[in-house]
N, C-alpha and C positions, 0 to 999 in steps of 0.2 A: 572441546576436549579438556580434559582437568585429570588433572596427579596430585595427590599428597605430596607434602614437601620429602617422603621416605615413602618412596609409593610403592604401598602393595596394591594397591586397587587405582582401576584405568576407568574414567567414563567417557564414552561416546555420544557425543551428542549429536544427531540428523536430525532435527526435528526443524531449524531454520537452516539447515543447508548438507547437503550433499557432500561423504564422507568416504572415503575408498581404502580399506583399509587389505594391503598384501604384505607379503615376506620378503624380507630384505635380509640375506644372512638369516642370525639370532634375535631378530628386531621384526616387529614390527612395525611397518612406514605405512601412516596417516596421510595421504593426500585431502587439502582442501578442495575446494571450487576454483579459487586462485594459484590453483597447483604448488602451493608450498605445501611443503615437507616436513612432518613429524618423524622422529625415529623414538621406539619405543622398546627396550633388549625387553623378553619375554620374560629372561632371568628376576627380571626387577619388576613383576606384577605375577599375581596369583589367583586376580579376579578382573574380569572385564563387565560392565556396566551397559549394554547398548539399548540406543531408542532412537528410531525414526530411519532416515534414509540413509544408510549403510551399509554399502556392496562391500561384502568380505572375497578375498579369494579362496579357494579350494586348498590351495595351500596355507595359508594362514591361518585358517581355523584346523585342520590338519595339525600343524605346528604349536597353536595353542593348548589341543588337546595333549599330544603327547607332553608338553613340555608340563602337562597338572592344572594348566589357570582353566579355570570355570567360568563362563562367558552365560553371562543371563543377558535375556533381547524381552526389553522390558514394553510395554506399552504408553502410549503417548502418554496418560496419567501418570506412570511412571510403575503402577503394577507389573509383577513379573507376570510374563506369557510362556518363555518357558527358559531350557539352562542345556546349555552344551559342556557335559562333563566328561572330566580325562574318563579313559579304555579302563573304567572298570565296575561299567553295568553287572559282569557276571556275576563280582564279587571276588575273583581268584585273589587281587591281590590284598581286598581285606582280610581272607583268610590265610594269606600268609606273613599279615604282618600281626593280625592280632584271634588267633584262632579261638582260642579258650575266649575271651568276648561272643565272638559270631555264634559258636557252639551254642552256647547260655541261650541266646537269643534265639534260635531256632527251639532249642528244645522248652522256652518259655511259649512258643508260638502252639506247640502242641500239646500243652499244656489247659484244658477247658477253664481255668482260673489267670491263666497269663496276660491275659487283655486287661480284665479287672485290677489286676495288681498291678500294672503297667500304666495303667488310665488314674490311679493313686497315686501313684508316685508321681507323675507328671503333674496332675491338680494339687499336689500337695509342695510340688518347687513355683507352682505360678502362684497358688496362695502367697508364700514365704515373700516371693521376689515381689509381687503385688501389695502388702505390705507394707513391706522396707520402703515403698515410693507413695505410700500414704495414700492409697485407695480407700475410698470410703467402705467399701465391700468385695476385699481380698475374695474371700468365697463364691462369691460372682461372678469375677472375672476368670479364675479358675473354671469354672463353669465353663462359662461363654467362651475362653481362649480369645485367639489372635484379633476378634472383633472388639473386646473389651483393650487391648492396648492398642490397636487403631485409634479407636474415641478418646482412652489420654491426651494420646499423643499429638492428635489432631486439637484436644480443646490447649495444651501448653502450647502449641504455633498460635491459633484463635488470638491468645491471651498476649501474646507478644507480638501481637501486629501480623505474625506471618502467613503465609498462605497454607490454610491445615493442607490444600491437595500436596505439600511436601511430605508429609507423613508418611505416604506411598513411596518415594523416594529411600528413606530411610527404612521402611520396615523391609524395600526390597534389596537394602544395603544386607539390613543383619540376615535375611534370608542364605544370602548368598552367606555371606563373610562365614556362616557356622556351618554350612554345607562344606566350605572349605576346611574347613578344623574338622569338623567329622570324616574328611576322608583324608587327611593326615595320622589321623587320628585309626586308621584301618578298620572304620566302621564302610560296608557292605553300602552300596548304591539302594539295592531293595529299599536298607531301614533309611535312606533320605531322601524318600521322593521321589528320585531320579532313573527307578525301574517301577514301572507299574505291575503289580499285584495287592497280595494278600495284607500287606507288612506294611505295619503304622509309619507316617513317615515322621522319625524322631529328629531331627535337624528341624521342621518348622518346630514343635513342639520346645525345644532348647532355645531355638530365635526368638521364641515369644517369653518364654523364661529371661534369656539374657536381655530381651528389648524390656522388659520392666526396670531390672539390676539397670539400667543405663538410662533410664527416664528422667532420675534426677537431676543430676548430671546435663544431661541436653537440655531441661525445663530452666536449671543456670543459666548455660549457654544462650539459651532464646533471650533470657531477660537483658544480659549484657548487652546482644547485640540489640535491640529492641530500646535501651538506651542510648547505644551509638551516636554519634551525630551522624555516621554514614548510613545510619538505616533510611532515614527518607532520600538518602539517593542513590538508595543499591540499585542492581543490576535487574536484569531482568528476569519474571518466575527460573529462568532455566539455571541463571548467575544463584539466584539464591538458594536453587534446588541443589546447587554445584557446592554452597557452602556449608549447606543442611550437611550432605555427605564427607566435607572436609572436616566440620566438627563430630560425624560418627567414625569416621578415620583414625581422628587422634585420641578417641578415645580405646582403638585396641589393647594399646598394652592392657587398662582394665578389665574391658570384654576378656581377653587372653588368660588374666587371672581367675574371672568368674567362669567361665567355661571352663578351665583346667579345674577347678573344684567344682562343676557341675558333673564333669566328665567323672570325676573321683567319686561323688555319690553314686552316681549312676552304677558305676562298677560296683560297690559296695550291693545296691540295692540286688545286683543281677547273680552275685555269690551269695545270698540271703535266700533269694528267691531258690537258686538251684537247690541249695542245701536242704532247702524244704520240701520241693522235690522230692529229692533224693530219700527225704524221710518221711515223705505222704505228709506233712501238713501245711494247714490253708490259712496260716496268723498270715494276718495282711501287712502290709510294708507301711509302716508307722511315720518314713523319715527321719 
């Protein structure tokens, strides 16, 4: 189990031992194998992490839901397999926190050019953020998406000694962590994923935007520790996948700013779009 020293985000770890996690009050209580005791207030986490063997009770995920934290149940590699999100698949409460957003979006969807302009403007924030982290071929990776910042991400651990299968780890921190902003944010379950249909899902699309904006930054991070004198006696892959994710932690506040100006474009691009709409033309979204 691991918390940030300011913890919004919880990880679980079963994978070398058996975890029981129920409801206690406003908390959640961690049972080990040795029967001690975690107590964890829900108030102070927004995101759960889980992998391996970890019997939840019926109340506690219950309780997780309503209380907003998003609980991804990751696989042993540490890819996500899937995500338990608060009660608002249908979408009610993103259209009532952010209607004119959701509106746009739907009526971009019925739109025979909305895909296109939408598929633009996404390859043209992962160019930009691809980029700024000194990819050899921004345009590529754009391209390619979430496979091209895997293989960064994986050759900066490579290069610092570390085990690239942590990458997995991290790409399914930022997964989560902008699906969380996105539905703070009153954007609709459909456009993240988390309802299946027709509707692109824009939360991975933003994750791999902001997993570039943050590539530097951790490619630092690798190198310092990789100088360490504790690096030849870290912990073990699960200790280091645990500090992979404490160094994507602390970089929120930043993610926080790039997202809040991602989220800004975004809006911009989708009153552009309507307005064009509105007046039958088809100038494509330039950024």
């Amino acid at each position: 189990m691991f918390r940030a020293d300011q913890p919004r985000l919880l990880v679980l770890d079963g994978l070398q031992q058996q975890l029981r996690v129920a409801l206690d009050g406003r908390a959640l209580s961690i049972t080990r194998p040795d029967d001690s005791v975690a107590l964890v207030p829900l108030a102070r986490i927004d995101r759960i992490m889980s992998r391996g063997d970890i019997l939840y009770s019926a109340q506690a995920l219950t309780a997780a839901a309503q209380s907003g934290t998003l609980i991804a149940f990751l696989r042993g590699d540490g890819t996500m397999l899937a995500v338990l999100a608060a009660p608002q698949a249908d979408g009610d409460s993103a259209r009532a926190t952010a209607p004119d957003r959701h509106r746009k979006l739907e009526v971009m969807l019925t739109d025979p050019r909305g895909s296109s302009h939408l598929k633009d403007f996404i390859w043209s924030e992962i160019s930009r953020a691809a980029l700024a982290a000194h990819e050899a071929d921004p345009a590529l990776a754009a391209r390619l998406g979430p496979p091209a910042l895997a293989e960064a991400l994986r050759l900066a651990l490579k290069a610092a000694g570390m085990a690239p299968t942590l990458g997995r780890n991290l790409t399914s921190f930022m997964a989560l962590w902008v699906r969380q902003r996105c539905a703070e944010r009153g954007m609709a379950a459909t456009w993240c994923g988390l309802d299946p249909g027709r509707r692109p899902d824009l939360a991975a699309a933003f994750a791999t935007i902001l997993g570039w904006r943050a590539l530097p930054l951790l490619r630092r991070q690798f190198r310092k520790a990789h100088r360490s004198p504790a690096h030849d006696s870290a912990a073990s892959p699960a200790g280091k996948g645990h500090v992979a994710l404490y160094w994507a932690e602390l970089l929120t506040p930043r993610l926080q700013r790039n997202f809040d100006e991602l989220f800004h474009r975004f809006d911009l691009f989708l009153d552009e779009m309507h307005r064009q709409s509105s007046q039958q033309r088809s100038r494509i979204w330039d950024g």
